[in-house]
Each structure stands twice: as structure tokens, then as C-alpha cells.
Backbone bond lengths (Angstrom), bond angles and torsions (degrees), N, CA, C in turn:
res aa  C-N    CA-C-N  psi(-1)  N-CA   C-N-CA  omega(-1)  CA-C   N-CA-C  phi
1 X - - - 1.457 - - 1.535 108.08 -
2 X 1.021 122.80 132.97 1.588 132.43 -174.22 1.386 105.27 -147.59
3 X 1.428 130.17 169.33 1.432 131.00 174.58 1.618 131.30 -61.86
4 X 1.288 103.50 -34.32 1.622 119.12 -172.04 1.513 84.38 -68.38
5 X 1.844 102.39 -55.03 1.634 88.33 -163.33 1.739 120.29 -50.19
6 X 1.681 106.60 -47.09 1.614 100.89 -165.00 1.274 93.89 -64.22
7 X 1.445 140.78 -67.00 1.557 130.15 170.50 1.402 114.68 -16.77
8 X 1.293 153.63 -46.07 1.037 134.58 142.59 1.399 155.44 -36.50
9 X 1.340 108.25 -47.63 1.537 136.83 -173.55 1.985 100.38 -103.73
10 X 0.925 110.13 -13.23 1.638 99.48 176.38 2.067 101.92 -113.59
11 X 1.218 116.51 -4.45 1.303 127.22 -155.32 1.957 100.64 -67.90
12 X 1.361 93.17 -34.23 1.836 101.58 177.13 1.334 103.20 -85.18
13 X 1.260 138.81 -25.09 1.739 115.59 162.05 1.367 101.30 -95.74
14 X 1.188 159.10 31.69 1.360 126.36 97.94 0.913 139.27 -60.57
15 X 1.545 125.36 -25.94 1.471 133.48 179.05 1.323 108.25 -58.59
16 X 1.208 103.19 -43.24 1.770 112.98 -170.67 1.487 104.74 -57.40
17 X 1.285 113.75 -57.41 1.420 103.41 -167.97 1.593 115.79 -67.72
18 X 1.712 130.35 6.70 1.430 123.54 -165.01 1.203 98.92 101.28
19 X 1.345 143.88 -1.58 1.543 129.25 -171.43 0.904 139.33 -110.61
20 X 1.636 158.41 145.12 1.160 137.36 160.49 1.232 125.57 -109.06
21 X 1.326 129.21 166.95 1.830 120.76 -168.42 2.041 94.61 -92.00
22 X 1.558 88.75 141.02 1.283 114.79 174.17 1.078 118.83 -78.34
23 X 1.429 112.61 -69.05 1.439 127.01 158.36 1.248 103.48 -139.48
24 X 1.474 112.60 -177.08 1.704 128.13 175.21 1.795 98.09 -146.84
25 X 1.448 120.59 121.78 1.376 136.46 162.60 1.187 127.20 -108.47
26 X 1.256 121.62 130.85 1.446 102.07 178.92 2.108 78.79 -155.10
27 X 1.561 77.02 142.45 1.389 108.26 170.80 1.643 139.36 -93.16
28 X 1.054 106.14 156.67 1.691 90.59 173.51 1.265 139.45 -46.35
29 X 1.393 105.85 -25.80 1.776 119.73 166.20 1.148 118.19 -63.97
30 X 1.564 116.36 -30.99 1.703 115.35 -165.73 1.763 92.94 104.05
31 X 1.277 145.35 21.91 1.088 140.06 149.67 1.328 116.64 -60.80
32 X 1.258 140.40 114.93 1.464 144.72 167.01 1.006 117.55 -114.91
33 X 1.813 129.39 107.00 1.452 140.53 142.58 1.395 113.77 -72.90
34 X 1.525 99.42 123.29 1.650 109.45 168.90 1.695 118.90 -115.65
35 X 0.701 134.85 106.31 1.495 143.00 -145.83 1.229 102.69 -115.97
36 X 1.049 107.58 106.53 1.420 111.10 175.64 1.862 127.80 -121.64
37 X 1.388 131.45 -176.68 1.592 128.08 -153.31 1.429 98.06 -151.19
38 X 1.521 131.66 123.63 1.195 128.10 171.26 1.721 120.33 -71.49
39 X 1.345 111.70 113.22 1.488 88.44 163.06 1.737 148.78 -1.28
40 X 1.511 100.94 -63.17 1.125 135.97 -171.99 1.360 106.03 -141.94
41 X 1.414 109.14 120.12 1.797 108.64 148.99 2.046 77.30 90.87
42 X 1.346 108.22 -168.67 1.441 143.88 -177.21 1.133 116.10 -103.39
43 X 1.467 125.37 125.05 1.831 141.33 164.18 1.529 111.99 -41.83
44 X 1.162 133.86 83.92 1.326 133.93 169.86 1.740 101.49 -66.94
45 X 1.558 97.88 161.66 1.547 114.34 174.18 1.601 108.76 -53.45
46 X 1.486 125.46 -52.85 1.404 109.51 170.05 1.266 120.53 -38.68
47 X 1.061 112.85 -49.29 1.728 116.57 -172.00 1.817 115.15 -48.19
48 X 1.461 91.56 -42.92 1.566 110.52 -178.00 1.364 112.67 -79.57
49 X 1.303 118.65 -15.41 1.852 121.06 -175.48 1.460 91.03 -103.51
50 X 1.249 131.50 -35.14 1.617 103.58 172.10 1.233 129.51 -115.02
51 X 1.563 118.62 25.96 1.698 134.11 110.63 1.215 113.07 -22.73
52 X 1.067 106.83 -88.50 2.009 144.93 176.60 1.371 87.71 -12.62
53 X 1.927 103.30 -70.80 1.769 111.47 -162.57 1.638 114.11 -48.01
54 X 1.552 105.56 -53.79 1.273 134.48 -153.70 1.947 83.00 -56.64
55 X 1.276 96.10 -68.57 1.722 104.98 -159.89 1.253 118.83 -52.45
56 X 1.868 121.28 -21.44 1.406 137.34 166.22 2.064 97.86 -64.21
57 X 1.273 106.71 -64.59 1.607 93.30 -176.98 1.425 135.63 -69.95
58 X 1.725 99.11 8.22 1.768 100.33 160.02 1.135 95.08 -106.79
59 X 1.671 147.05 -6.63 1.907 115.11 -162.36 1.793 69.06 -143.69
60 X 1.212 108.83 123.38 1.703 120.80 141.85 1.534 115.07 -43.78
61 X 0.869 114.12 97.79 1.683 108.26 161.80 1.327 121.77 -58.83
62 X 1.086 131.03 -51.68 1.548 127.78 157.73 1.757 113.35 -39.41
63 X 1.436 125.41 -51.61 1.451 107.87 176.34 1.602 112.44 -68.67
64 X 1.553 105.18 -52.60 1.205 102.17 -164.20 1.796 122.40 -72.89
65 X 1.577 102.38 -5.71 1.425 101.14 -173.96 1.084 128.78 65.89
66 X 1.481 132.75 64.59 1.705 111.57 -156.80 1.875 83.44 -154.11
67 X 1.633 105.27 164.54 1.353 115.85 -173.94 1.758 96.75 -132.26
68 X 1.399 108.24 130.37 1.512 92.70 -164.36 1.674 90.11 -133.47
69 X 1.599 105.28 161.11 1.478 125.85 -157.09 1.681 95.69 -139.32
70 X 1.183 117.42 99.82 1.696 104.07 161.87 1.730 112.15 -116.73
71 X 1.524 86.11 125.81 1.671 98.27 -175.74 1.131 117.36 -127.59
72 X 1.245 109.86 168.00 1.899 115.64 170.62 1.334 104.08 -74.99
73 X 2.017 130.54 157.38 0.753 99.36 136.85 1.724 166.95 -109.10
74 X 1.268 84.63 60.47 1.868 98.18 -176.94 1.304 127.09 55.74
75 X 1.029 126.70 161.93 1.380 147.06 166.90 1.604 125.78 -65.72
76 X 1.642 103.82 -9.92 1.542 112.22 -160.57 1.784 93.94 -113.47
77 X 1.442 114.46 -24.83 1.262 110.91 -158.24 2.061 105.55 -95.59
78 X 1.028 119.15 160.19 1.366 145.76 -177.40 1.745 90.16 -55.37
79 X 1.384 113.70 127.99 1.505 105.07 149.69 1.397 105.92 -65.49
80 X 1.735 123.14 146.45 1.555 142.99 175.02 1.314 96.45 -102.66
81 X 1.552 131.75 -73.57 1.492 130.95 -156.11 1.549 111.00 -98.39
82 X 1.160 104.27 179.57 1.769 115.32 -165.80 1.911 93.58 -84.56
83 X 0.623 108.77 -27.61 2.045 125.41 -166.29 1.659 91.65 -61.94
84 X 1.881 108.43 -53.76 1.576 98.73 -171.60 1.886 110.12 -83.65
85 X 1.190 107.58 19.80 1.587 114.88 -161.66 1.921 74.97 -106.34
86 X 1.080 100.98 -65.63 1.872 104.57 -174.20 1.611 102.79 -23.80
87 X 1.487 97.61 -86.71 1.528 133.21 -171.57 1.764 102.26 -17.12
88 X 1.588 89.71 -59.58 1.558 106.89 177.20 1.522 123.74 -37.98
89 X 1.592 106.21 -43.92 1.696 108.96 -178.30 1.218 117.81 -42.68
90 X 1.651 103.23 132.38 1.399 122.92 157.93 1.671 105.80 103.42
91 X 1.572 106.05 -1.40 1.245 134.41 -170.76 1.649 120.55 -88.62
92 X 1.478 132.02 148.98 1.446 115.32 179.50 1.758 96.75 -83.55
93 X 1.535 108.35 152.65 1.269 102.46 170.98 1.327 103.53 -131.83
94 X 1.505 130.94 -146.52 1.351 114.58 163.04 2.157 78.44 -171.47
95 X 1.498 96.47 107.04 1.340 110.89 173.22 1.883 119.08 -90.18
96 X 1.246 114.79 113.51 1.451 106.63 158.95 1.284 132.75 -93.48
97 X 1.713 109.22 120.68 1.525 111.82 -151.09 1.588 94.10 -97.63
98 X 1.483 113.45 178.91 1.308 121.64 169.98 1.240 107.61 -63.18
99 X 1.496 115.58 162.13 1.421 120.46 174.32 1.421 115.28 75.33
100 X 1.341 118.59 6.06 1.620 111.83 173.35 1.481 109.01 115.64
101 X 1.190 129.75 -28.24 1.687 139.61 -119.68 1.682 84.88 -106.13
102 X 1.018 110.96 117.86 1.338 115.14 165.36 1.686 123.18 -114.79
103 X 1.410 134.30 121.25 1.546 132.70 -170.84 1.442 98.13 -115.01
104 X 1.470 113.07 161.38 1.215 136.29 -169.31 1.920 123.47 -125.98
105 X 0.729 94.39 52.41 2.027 90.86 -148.05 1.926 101.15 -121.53
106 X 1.172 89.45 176.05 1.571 115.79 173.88 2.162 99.66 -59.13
107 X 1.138 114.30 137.92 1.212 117.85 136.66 1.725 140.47 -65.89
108 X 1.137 124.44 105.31 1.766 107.61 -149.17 1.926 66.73 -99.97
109 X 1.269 132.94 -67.58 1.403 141.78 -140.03 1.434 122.14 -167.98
110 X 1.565 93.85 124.05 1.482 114.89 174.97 1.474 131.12 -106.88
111 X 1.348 118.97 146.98 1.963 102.26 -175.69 1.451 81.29 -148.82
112 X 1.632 116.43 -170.65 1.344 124.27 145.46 1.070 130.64 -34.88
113 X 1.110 131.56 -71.85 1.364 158.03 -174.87 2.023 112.35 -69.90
114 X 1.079 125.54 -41.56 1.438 119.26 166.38 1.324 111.29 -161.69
115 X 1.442 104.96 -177.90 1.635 119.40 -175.56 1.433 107.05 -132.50
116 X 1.311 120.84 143.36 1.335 121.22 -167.34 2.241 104.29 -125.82
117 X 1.490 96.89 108.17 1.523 101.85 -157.56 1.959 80.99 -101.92
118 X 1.393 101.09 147.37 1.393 113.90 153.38 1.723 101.79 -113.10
119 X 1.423 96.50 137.62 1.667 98.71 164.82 1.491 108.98 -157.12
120 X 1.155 129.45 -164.67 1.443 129.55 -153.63 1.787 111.61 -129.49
121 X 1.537 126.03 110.08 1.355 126.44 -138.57 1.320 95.88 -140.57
122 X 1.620 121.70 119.08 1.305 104.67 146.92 1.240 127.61 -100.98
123 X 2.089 84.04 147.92 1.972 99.30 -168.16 1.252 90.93 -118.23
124 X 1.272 100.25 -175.02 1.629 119.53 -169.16 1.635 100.65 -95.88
125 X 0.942 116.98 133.79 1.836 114.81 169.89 1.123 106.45 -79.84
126 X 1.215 118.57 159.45 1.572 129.30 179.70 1.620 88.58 -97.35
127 X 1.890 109.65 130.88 1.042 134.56 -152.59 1.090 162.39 6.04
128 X 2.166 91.82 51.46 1.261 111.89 164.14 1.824 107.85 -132.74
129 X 1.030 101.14 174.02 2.084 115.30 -151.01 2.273 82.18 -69.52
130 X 1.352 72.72 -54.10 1.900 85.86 -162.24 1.308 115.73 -62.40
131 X 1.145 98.79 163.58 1.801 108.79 178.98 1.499 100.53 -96.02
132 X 1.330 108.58 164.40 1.258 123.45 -149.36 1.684 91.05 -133.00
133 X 1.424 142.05 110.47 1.458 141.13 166.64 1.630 106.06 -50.45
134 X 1.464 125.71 110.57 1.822 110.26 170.17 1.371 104.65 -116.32
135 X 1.588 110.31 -169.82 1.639 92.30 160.47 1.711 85.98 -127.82
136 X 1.161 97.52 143.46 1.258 110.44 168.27 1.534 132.11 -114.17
137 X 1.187 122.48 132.22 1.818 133.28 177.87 1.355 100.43 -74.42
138 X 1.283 134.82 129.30 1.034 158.36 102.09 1.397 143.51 -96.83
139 X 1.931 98.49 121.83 1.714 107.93 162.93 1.381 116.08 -93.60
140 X 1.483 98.55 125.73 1.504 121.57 163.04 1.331 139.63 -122.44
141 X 1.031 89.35 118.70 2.120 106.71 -167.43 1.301 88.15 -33.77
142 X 1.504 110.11 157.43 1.437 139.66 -166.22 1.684 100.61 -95.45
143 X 1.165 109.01 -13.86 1.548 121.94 175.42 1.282 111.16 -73.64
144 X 1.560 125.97 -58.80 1.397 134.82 152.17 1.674 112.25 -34.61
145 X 0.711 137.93 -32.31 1.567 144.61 -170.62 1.238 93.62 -61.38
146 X 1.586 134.16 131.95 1.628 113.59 134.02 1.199 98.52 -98.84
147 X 1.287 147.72 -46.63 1.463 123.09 -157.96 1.991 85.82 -156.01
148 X 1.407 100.57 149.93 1.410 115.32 -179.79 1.905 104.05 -133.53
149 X 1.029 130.07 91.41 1.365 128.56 148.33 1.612 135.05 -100.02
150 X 1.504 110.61 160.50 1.302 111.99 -176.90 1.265 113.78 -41.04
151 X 1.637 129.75 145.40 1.228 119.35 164.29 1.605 119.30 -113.32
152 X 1.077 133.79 127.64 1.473 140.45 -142.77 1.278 94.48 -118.06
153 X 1.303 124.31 123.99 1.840 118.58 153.92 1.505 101.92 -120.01
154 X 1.473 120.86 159.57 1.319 124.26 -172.16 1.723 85.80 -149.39
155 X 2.115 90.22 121.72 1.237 111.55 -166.55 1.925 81.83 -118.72
């Protein structure tokens, strides 16, 4: 059992339920987190108990020895794939870039290659003292990215 493999062989009962895999971990013990993202809408506990089921009737747990975890992946964790970068559009996120630089903004667009954030910046006007509040578009290579998660405010 290795990662490519369960990503393979468990990949059609996630599909089924609306889902796609986030990541898949598994440790030297035989610990396996499978993390997964609903299409549409949020991963309810059904979704995760017949994962759970599905993934018990391809791997024996008794032969293979293994302890398994299927979760959403949350609000706290890093988007991994381009699918939860999609989903995200039109959405607040809050990206931490290289070099310190952290932004707060709308998702306009995601690909391989970059992400394009609008957020709200003050610049200097051309020939006046004060800064001026704008919103500004920026694309930034996916290389610059270290980690992009949801950003939540509670009004």
C-alpha cells in the first residue's frame, strides 16, 4: 500500500459522493489521512463514513494493518490542489507570500501557474502628500504562494 496506489483505487468512491481527494498521508505506522473537498456545498459525516466503508472493502485491515482518518479539508488547512483554488473564486482568502508579505482579498482566478487576488491598498496619488485607499488586481505565481486559505471574518 503506498499513496499513488490508495489515490487510485479509492479515487471512484470519492467521486461518487461529489468529491475529490485533497491529499492522502500515510505514515510509517500504517496511519492514513485521506482528506478530501466536496465538489459543491461541504463534506458532511456521511460522506466520510462511506469513504471509511468503501476504503475498508478494497484493503483488509486485518492483513494490511493500517489506521485510517477521512476528513474534510477545513478551514484551517493550506489549499494543496488547483480544484480547491477553483471552488474558492470570488471568495475572501488570505494568501502568505514569500518574503513576509501577507494579502487579504477576493479570489478573481486560479490556474497552474498563478492566482489573481483583488484586495484593497493604500498608494500614494500622484501629486498629493496622502494615500489614497484602491483596490488593486494582482497575479501571483503559484511559486510566490506559501500557503493560501479561506479567510473568515465574523461580523
Amino acid at each position: 500500500m503506498n499513496v499513488s496506489d490508495i489515490k487510485e483505487k479509492i479515487q471512484l468512491a470519492v467521486a461518487s459522493r461529489g468529491c475529490f481527494i485533497v491529499d492522502v498521508s500515510l505514515s510509517a505506522d500504517n496511519d492514513i489521512e485521506l482528506v478530501i473537498e466536496k465538489e459543491e456545498g461541504t463534506v458532511e459525516m456521511d460522506d466520510c463514513i462511506t469513504i471509511d466503508k468503501e476504503f475498508h472493502a478494497i484493503w483488509n485491515q486485518d492483513e494490511e494493518d493500517y489506521a485510517l482518518t477521512v476528513s474534510s479539508a477545513g478551514l484551517d488547512r493550506p489549499f494543496k490542489v488547483l480544484k480547491q483554488f477553483s471552488k474558492a473564486i470570488g471568495t475572501q482568502v488570505e494568501a502568505k507570500l514569500k518574503g513576509g508579505r501577507k494579502l487579504i482579498g477576493t479570489l478573481e482566478a486560479a490556474d497552474e501557474n498563478s492566482l489573481t487576488l483583488s484586495y484593497k491598498a493604500k498608494v500614494a496619488e500622484p501629486g498629493s502628500k496622502k494615500k489614497v485607499e484602491k483596490t488593486i488586481t494582482e497575479a501571483i505565481p503559484m511559486t510566490d504562494a506559501n500557503s493560501v486559505v479561506p479567510y473568515i471574518t465574523f461580523e
